[in-house]
N, C-alpha and C positions, 0 to 999 in steps of 0.2 A: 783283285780284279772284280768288279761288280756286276754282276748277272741279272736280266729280269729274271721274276720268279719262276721256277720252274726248269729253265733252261739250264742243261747241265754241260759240263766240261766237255769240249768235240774228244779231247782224250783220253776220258773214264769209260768208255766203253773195253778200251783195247788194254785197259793197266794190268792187266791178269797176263793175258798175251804176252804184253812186253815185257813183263818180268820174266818167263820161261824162254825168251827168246835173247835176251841179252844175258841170260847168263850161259846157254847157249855159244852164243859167240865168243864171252869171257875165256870158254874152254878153247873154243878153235883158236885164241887170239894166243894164248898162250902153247899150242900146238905149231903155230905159224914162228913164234920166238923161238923154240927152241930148234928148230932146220928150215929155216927161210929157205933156203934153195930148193926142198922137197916140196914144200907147202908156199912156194912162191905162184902159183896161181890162185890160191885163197885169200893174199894181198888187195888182189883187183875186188871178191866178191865183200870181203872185209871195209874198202871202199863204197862199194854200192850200198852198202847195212848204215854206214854213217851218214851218207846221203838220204837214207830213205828217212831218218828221221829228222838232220839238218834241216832238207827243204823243204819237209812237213812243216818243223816250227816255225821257218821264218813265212812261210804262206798263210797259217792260219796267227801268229802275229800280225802281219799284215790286213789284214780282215779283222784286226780288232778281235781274237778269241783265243788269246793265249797271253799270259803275264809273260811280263819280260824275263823273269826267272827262269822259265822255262825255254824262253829264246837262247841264253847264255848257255845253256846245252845244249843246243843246236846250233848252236856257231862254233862250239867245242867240237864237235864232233861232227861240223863240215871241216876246219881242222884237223882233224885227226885224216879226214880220209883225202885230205891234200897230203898230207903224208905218209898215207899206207903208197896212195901210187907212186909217189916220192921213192919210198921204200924199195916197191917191184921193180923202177925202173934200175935203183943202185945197185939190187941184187943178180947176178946173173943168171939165166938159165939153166936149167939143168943138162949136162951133156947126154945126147942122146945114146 
């Protein structure tokens, strides 16, 4: 993707960030696999984590400032958080 000079990537600021933050979730996601029923409300926030970065990519593609390579991850992972809620809705409550 071709930049005037100077002008840098809208998401090099935050790669530092989002490395400790998706590996972060990597942990929770696998805490969620192993007792869905306990961890069946971190489904929904699991959800909101793949949105916040889906609709980032598809907005700032949109606006011309993201390669499409990067869109393919963020449509992966609007995907995925169609299926976390998928997921909570399959999974039952826990009994009180």
């Amino acid at each position: 993707m071709d930049r005037p000079q100077g002008r840098r990537s809208p998401v090099g600021p935050w790669k530092v960030t989002g490395y400790w933050d998706a590996l972060a979730w990597q942990v929770a996601f696998l805490l969620i696999a192993r007792d869905e029923v306990r961890f069946r409300p971190f489904m929904l926030l699991g959800a909101l984590e793949k949105v916040s970065f889906g609709g980032a990519a598809v907005v700032l593609y949109l606006q011309g400032r993201l390669a499409p390579v990067v869109l393919a991850g963020g449509v992966v992972d609007l995907l995925l958080a169609v299926l976390f809620v998928l997921a909570w809705r399959a999974v039952a409550p826990r009994p009180a």
